[in-house]
N, C-alpha and C positions, 0 to 999 in steps of 0.2 A: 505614174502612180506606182510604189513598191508593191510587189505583192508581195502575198502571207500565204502560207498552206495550214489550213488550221485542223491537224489528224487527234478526233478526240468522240468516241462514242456518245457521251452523255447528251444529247443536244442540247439542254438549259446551260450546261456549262458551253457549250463549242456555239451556240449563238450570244450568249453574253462576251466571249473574245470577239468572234464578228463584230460585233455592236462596238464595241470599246473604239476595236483599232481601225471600223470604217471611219469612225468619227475622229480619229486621227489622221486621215487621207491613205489608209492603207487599201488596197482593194486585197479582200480575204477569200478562199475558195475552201470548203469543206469536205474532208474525207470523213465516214464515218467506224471505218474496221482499216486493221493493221496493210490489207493487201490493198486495197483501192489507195491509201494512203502509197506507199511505195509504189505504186504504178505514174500518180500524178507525179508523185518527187522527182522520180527518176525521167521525167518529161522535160524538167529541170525549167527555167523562168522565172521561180522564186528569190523573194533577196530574204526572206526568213522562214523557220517551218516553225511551230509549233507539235509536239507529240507529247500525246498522253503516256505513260508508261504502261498500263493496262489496256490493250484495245484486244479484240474481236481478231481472229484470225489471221493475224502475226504480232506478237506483242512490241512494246516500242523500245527493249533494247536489240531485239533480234532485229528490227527494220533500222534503228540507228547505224547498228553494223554492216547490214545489206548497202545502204547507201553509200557508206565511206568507200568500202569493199569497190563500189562501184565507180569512186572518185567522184562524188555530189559534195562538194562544200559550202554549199549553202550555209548559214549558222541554224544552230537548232535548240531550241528553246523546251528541255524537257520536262514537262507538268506530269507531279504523280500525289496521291495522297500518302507515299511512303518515304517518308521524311525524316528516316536514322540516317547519319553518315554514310556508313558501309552502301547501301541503296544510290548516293548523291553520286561518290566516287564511282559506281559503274556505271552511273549514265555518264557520266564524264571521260571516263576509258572507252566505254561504248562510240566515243564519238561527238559525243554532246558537248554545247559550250555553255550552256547555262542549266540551273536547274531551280522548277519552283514546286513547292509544298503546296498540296489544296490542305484548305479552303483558299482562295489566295484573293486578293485585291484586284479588280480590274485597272487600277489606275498603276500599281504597282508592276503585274503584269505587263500592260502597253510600255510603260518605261525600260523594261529589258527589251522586249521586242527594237524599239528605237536603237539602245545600245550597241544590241545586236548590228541593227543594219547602218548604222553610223560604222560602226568597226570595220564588218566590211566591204563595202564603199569605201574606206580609204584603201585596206590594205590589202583586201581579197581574200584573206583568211583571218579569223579568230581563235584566236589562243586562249588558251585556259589559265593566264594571269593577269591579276587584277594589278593596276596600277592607282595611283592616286598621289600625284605629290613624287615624293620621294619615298610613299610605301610600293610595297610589291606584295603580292599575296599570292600564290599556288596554289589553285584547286585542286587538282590530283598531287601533290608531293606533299598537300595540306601545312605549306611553310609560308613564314613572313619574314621582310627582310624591311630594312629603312635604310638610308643611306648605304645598301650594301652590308650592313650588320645584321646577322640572323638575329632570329625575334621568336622566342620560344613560349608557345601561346596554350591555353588550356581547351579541349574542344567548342566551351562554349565563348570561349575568349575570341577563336578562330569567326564562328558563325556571327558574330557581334561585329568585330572588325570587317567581315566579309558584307555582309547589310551595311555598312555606313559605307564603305567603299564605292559600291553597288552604286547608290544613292550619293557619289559624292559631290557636295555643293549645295546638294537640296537636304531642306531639316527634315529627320525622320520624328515623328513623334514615338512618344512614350507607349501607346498603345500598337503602333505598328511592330516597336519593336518588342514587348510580349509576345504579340502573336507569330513572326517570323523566327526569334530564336527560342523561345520559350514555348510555343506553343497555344500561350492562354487567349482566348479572343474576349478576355475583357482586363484590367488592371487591377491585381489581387490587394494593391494597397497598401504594397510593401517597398521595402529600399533594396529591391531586387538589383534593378537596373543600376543605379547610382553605386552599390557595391561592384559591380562590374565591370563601368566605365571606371572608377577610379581604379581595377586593377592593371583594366589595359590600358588607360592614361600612362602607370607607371611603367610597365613592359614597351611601351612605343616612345616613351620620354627618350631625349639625348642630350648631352650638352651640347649647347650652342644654337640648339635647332627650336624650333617654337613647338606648342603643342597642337598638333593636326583637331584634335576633338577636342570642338566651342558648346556652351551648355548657351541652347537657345532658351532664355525665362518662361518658364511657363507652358513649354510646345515641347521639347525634345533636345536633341542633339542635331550635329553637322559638322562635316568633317570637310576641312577647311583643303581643298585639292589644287591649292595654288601653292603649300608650305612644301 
């Protein structure tokens, strides 16, 4: 059974991940402050950690660095409710290979953790780019490339392609994606989104090549990771 290290103060939040990813077959262990958190890590066992960015008594970019510092490459899954760029990119420098926004999805959430440990079980380390197809996307260098041609994207162009990515194969809906790049946890009712995709439709187009993002009727988008 994989385990999970789940270093998160809140306990309504750090037993709602318990719950999620027991019932995924993950066995989870709970730290609740920054230092019991880095004692367990560093015990080492785990195939994923989970870290709040705000804990008790070491915060989670100071223990993300303590770990690497210490050569623990576990992957690490860092949840924070401060969700500007600038913020993403240090957990990402800090060491981190993912990064989630609260309030966040528990179904959403267990999905990365899996990617996580799918990644590495093959390869023993995770890397901070996303593939999909014949896209490529840089979390820290914050670039995209398709077939090897850079692909020059707007911040929130970035954070849209980065979500279908993420999620590629499976349809994201409309409301998931408000709330993960935009913010809103409900659908303001507007032709936000549709203006969006069709800019980065046209920024990811190529000749010759098909178009990676399919409009599911009625449900969302999906981005086709076999093009």
């Amino acid at each position: 059974m994989p385990r999970v290290l789940t270093i998160e103060d809140d306990l309504v939040t750090a037993q709602e991940i318990a719950t999620e990813l027991n019932s995924r077959g993950f066995h989870v262990d709970l730290a609740d402050d920054g230092n019991q958190g880095l004692a367990l890590a560093l015990e080492g066992g785990y195939d994923v950690i989970t870290l709040d960015r705000m804990l008790p008594g070491m915060d989670g970019l100071s223990l993300m660095t303590a770990l690497r510092r210490q050569g623990i490459t576990t992957p690490v899954l860092m949840i924070s409710a401060l969700s500007d760029v600038d913020e993403r990119v240090r957990g990402l420098r800090a060491g981190g290979n993912d990064y989630l926004t609260k309030p966040f999805s528990s179904d959403e959430m267990a999905a990365r953790v899996e990617v996580l440990h799918r990644r590495h079980g093959r390869a023993g380390i995770v890397d901070n780019v996303l593939h999909g197809g014949d896209l490529e996307l840089d979390l820290m260098a914050r670039s995209a490339r398709r077939a090897g041609l850079d692909i020059p994207l707007l911040p929130t162009e970035f954070k849209l392609l980065e979500f279908l990515m993420r999620n590629a194969g499976q349809v994201v809906t409309r409301s998931m994606l408000f709330q993960e790049v935009w913010g809103y946890h409900f659908d303001p009712g507007t032709n936000l989104i549709d203006v969006h995709i069709g800019r980065l439709r046209k920024r990811i187009e190529q000749p010759g090549r098909k178009q990676p993002i399919k409009t599911v009727r009625g449900t969302g988008y999906v981005l086709d990771a076999l093009n």
